[in-house]
C-alpha positions, 0 to 999 in steps of 0.5 A: 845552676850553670856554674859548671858548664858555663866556667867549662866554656871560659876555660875551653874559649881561653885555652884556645887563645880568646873570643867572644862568649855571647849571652842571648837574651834570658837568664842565667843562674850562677855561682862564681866564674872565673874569667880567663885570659882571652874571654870577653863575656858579651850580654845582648839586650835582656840577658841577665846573669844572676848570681846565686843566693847560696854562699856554697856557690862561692870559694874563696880562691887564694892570690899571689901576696905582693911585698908589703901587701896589708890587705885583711885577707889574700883570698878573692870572692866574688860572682866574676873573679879574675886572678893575673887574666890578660885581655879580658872584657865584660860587654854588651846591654844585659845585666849581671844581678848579684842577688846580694841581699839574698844572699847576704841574709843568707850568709847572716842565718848560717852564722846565727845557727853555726854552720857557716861562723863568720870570724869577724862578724860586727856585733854591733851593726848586726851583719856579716863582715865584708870578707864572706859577703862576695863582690860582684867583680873581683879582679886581681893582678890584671891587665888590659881589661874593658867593662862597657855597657852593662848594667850592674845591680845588688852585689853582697859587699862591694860592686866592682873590685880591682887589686893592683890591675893595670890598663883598664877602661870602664865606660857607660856602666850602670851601677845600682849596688844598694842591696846592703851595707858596704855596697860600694860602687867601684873600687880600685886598689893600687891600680895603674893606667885607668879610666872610668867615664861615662859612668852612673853610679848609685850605691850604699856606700862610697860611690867610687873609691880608691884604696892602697894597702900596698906601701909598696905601690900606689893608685897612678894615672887615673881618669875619673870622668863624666860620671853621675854619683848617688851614695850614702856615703862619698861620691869619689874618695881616697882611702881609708885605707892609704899605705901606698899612695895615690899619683896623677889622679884627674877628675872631671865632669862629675855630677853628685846628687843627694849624697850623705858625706862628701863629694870629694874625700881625699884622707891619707891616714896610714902613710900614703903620699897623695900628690898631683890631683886635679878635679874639675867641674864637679857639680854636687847638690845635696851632699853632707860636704862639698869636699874633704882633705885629710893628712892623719897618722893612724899606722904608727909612726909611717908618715904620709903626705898631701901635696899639690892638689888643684881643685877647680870649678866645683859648685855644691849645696848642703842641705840643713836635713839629711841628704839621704833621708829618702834611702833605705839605707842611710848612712850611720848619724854622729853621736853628738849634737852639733850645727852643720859642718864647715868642708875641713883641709886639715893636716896634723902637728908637725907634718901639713898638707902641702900646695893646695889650690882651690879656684872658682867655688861656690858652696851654699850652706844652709845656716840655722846654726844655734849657740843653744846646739853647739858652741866653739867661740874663735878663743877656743879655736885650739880646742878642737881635737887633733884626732891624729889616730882616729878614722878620718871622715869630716864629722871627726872633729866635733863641732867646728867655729867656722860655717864655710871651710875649716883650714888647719895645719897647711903650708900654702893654699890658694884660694882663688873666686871661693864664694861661700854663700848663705841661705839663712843666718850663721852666727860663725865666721866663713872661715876659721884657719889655725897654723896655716902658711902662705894663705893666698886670697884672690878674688 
């Protein structure tokens, strides 16, 4: 292991105002680093940093609690950690490999014989929590930060995780993080001033992810672009967590393959305001759902809101199997029969989603849907649950009386060239709508 000598050399470089740390071709064993203000970590062609397999080798570092920061835990953990660095960069064509599922199984052992007890183990998906299986990046009250070229592999938990950092370029990575459960790809929490481009992305869990757990800030100024995702979960979503909020979002050029929820998830559920999103030009073949908007309330009586979202030129085929069904890890079935899922737009009593335009779509669903599997006729349309409090993904409802898309609880929404097409027959209508005001059908 060179932990030791390695962070001596990221403090020795950063205290004497910054450069570049180069990494030759070979392989590098580490526990966590701590990357410093100044440092750009540069790995040439065949180095490899690889994360060791022992939980020893990581300490959970403690940061600086924002005003109305609800995050589970204050602590970072991680195989590069960054806490309030300025001018950092990760460069280069090497390959940093968290050995995660390693290290996750080992992380598991030591709970079952009591040495290392995790708190907050799941009983009933049999894993640790996510809050003792490390990142790979874990950064921290950060700014102008640059990531460029590398490849990213087998993180424990999440991949990339960014809190409340600003001014960040993240450009031509290639991100495999399918080594276990709540792999995701990218994260950024309450970030501003970001642009991800050029990105491949394959992960276990959501592909590319915005969060806020600070009521107090939002994710703002974001540019997602140019970007191919697998998951098995969504490829690009907002939320869950959604306390702060989520401003001038810009989507565009992104590719989606063989993804098993949806292309695009925007759920605001613990009082976010999402407002001033653009996505454009999203290509999605194979996915469980081309695109899910969500206004809930899980958080008590905060409030949130949807408000002027533009979507435009977005084309997508669901599949009547699984999409994932050729993964290792495969997303978690619902527990109820049902025919395949319209894409649901859906705010809740009292508080719609608000301005929503969807302009030149074409989704092709599979049909097959049979009375004999599930069966809610347009009369008992205002049967379908709210689900006000309920974790929001597109399934949550149950079965659904349209094919197409399912609009409830919206204050205008234009749809302008929305083609839903058909590969075999489905006895429900296209479209079902319930409390919707200035629907504006263009064609």
């Amino acid at each position: 292991m060179e932990t030791k000598a390695l962070q001596a050399l990221i403090d020795k470089v950063s205290a004497k105002g910054g450069g570049r740390i180069t990494f030759p071709k070979g392989e590098y064993h580490t526990g966590q680093l701590e990357l410093k203000s100044g440092v750009e970590l540069h790995l040439e062609e065949g180095a490899m940093i690889l994360g060791s397999t022992s939980p020893y080798d990581y300490n959970k570092v403690e940061t600086k609690q924002s005003a109305g920061d609800e995050r589970k835990d204050k602590s970072q953990l991680g195989l590069i950690i960054a806490n309030n660095a300025r001018n950092i960069a990760i460069t280069g064509c090497g390959t940093i490999d968290g050995q995660g599922l390693t290290l996750a199984l080992t992380i598991d052992s030591l709970h079952h014989i009591g040495e290392r007890i995790d708190p907050n183990y799941n009983k009933r998906r049999q894993r640790p929590s996510e809050l003792v299986r490390p990142t790979l990046f874990n950064f921290v009250d950060c700014k102008d930060v640059r990531i460029e070229g590398v490849s990213l592999r087998n993180s424990a938990g999440w991949g990339l995780s960014f809190h409340q950092c600003v001014d960040m370029h993240l450009n031509h990575l290639d991100i495999f993080n399918r080594a276990y459960w709540n792999n995701d790809g990218i994260d950024l929490t309450d970030c501003k001033q970001v642009l991800i481009e050029n990105c491949r992305v394959n992960s276990a869990d959501d592909g590319i992810c915005l969060k806020s757990y600070n009521p107090e800030r939002c994710n703002e100024d974001i540019n997602i672009r140019n970007c191919e995702i697998r998951s098995s979960a969504s490829a690009i979503k907002f939320g869950t967590a959604s306390y702060g909020g989520f401003r001038h979002i810009n989507i565009s050029g992104i590719r989606v393959f063989d993804t098993f929820r949806s292309a695009l998830a925007i759920e605001s559920v613990d009082g976010a305001i999402i407002e001033d999103v653009m996505a454009d030009d999203i290509i999605a073949m194979n996915t469980g759902n081309a695109l899910f908007i969500r206004l809930g309330q899980r958080s008590g009586n905060r409030k949130g809101a949807i408000r002027n979202v533009r979507i435009t030129n977005l084309t997508a085929q669901i599949p009547f199997e699984r999409p994932d069904i050729n993964y290792d890890l495969r997303g978690p079935e619902v527990d109820y029969f049902h025919n395949i899922h319209p894409a649901p737009i859906c705010g809740i009593p009292g508080n719609p989603i608000e301005n929503i335009c969807l302009e030149n779509i074409n989704i092709t669903y599979p049909g097959r849907a049979t009375k004999g599997m599930a069966y809610i006729p347009l009369w008992r349309k205002g049967d379908v649950p709210e689900q006000i409090d309920k974790y929001p993904e597109f399934t949550m409802f149950g079965e659904l009386p349209s094919w197409g898309l399912y609009l409830r609880h919206i204050r205008n929404i234009t749809l302008k060239n929305v083609q839903l097409s058909l590969a075999a027959d489905d006895f429900r209508p296209a479209i079902v709508e319930e409390d919707v005001e200035g629907k504006n059908i263009i064609f």
